[in-house]
N, CA and C of each residue as an Amber inpcrd file, in Angstrom:
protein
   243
  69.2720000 145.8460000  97.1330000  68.6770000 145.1230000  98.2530000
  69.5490000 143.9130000  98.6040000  69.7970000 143.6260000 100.2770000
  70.8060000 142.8770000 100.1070000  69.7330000 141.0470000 100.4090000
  70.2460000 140.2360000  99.7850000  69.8070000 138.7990000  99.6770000
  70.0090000 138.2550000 101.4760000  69.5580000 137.1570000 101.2750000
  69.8980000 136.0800000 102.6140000  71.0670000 136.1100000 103.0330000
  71.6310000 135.8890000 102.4460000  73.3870000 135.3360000 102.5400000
  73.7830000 136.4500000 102.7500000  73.8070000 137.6570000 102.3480000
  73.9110000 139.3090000 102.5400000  74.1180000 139.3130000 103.9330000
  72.7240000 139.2860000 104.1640000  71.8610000 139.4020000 105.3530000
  72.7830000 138.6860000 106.8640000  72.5800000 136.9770000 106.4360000
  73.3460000 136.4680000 107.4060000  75.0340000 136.4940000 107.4580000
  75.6050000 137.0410000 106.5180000  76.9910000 137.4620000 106.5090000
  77.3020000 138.6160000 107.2940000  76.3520000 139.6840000 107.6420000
  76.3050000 140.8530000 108.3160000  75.6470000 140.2830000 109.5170000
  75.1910000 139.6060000 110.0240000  75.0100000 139.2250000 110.7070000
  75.7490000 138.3180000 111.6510000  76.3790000 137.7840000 111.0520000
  77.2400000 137.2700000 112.1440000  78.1910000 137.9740000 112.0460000
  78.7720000 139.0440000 111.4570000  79.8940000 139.7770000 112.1840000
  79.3540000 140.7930000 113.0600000  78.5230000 141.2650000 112.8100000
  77.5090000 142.2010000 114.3900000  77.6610000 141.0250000 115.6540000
  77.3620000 139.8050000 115.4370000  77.5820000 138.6180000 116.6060000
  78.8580000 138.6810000 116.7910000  79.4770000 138.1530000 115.8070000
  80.7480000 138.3280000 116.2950000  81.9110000 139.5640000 116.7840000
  81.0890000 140.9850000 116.7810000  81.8260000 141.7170000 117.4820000
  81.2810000 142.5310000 118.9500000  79.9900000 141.5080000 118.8280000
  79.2950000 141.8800000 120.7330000  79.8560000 140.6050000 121.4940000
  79.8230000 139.4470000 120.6940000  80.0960000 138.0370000 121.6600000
  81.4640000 137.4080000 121.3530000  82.1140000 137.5150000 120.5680000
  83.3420000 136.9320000 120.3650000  83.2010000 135.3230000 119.3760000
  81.7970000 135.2060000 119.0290000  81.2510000 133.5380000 118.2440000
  82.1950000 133.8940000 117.3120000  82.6030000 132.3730000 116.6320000
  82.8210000 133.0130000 115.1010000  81.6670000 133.1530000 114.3650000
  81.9560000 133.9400000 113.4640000  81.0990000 134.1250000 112.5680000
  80.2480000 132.7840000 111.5250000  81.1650000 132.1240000 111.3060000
  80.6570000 130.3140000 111.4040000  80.3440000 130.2070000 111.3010000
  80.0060000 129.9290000 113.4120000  78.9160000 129.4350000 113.7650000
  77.8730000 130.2150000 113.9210000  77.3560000 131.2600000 113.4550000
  76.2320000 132.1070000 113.2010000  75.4420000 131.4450000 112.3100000
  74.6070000 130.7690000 112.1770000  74.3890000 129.8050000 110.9140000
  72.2090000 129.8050000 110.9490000  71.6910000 130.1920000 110.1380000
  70.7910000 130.1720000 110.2920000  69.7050000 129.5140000 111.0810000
  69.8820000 128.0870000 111.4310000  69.0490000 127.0150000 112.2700000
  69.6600000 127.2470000 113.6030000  70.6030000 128.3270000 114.1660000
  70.7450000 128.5110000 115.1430000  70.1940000 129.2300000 116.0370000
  69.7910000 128.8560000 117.2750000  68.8060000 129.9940000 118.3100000
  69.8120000 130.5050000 118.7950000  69.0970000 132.1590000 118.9780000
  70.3750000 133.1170000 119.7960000  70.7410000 132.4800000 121.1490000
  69.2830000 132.3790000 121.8500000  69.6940000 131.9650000 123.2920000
  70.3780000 130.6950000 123.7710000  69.7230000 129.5190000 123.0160000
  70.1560000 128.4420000 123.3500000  71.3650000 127.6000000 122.7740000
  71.7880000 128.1910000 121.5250000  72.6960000 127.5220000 120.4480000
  74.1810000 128.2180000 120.7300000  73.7370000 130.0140000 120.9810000
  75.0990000 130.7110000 120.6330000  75.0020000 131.7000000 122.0620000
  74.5120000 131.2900000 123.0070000  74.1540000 131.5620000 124.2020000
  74.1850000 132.8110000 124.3300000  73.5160000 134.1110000 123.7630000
  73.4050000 135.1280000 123.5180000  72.3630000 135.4810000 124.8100000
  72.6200000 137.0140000 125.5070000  71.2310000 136.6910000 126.7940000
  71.0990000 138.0590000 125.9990000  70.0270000 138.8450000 127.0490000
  68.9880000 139.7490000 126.2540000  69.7100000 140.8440000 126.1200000
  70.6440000 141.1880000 127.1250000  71.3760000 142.4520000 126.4240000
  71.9250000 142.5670000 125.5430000  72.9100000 141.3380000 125.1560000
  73.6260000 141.2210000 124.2050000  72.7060000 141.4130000 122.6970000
  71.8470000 141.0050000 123.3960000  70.7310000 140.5230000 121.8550000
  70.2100000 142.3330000 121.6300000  70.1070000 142.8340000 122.5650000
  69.4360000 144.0820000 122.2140000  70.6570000 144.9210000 121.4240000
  71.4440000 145.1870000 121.7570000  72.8610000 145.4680000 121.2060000
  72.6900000 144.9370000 119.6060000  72.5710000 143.7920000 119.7330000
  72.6770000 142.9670000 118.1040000  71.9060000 143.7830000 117.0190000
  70.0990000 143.9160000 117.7760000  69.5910000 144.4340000 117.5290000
  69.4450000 146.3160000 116.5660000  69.7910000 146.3580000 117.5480000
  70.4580000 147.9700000 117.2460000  71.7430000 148.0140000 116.3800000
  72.0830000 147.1200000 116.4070000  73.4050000 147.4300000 115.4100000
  73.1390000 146.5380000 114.0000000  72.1490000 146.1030000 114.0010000
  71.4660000 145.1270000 112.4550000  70.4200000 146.2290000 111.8860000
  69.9350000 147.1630000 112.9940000  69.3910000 148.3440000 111.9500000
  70.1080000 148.8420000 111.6340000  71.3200000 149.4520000 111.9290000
  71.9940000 150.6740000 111.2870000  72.1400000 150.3230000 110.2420000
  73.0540000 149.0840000 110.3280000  73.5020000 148.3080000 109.4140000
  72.9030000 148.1490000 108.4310000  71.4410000 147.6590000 108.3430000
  70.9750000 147.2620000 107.6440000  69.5830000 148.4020000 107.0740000
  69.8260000 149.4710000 107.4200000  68.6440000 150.2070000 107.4780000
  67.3400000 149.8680000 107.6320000  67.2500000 149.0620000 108.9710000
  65.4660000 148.8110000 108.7620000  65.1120000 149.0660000 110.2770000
  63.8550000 148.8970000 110.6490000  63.3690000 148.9610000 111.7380000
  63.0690000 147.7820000 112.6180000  63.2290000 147.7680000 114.0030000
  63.3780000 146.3730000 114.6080000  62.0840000 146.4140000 115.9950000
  60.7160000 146.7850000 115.7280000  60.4420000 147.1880000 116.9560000
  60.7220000 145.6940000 118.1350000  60.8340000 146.6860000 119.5430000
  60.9810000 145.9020000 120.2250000  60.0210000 144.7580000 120.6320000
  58.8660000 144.8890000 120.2240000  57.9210000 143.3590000 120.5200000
  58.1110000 142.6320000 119.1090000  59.1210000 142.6540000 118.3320000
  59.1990000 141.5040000 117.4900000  60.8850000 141.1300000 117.4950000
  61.2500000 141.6740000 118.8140000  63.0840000 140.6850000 119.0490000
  62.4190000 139.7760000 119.9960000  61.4750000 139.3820000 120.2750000
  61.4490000 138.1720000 121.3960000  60.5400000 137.1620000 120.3160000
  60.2900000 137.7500000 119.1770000  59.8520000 136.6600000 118.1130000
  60.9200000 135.9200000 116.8650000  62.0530000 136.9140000 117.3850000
  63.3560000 136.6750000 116.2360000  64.3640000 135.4430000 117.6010000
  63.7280000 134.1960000 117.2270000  64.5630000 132.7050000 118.3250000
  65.9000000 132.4100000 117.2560000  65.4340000 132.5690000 115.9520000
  66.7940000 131.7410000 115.6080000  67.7480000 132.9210000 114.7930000
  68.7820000 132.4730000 114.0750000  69.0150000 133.7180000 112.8940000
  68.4020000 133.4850000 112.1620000  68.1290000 132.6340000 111.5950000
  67.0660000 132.5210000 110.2150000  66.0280000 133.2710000 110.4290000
  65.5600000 133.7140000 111.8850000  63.9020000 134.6970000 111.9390000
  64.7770000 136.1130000 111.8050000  65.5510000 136.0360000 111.9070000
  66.5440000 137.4710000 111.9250000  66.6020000 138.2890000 110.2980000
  67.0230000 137.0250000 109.8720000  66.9330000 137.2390000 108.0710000
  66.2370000 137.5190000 107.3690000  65.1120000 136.7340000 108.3440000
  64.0200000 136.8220000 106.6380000  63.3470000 138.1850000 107.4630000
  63.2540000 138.7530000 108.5890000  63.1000000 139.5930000 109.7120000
  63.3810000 140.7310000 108.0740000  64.6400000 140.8330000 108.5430000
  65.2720000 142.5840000 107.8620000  65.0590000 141.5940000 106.2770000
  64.8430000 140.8270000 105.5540000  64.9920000 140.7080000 104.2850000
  63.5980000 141.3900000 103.8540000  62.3600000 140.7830000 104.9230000
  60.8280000 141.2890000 104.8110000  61.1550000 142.8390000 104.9060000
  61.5130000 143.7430000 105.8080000  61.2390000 144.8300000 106.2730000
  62.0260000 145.9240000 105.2830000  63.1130000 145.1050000 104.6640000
  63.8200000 145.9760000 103.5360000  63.1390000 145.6670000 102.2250000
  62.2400000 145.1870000 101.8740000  61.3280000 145.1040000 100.9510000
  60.3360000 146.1600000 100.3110000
């Protein structure tokens, strides 16, 4: 099972290969929209590519509840449980 740090390490390289961020600045207290200016397609993309990745399920009425990465994490850390 992969940990936090797992989690947000795979995570910002999925960011960083839809948006060009570094990986960095992917940093947990960051909001997609407002911090790393991510808009909804991009985010749906993210989305879909953090399940494969991560084998879990993402339904779509809980990506407009995932604001920061940190809801992202503990998101797939809960669901891979």
């Amino acid at each position: 099972m992969a940990d936090k740090n797992e989690i947000l390490a795979g995570l910002a390289e999925i960011v960083n290969e839809e948006t060009g961020l570094e990986t960095e600045e992917v940093q947990s207290e960051k909001s997609f929209t407002e911090d790393l200016d991510i808009d909804s397609i991009s985010m749906m993309t993210i989305v879909v590519n953090a399940e494969e990745k991560f084998d879990v399920k993402i339904p779509d009425e809980e990506v407009k509840n995932l604001a920061t990465v940190g809801d992202a994490v503990d998101f797939i850390a809960n669901a891979k449980g």
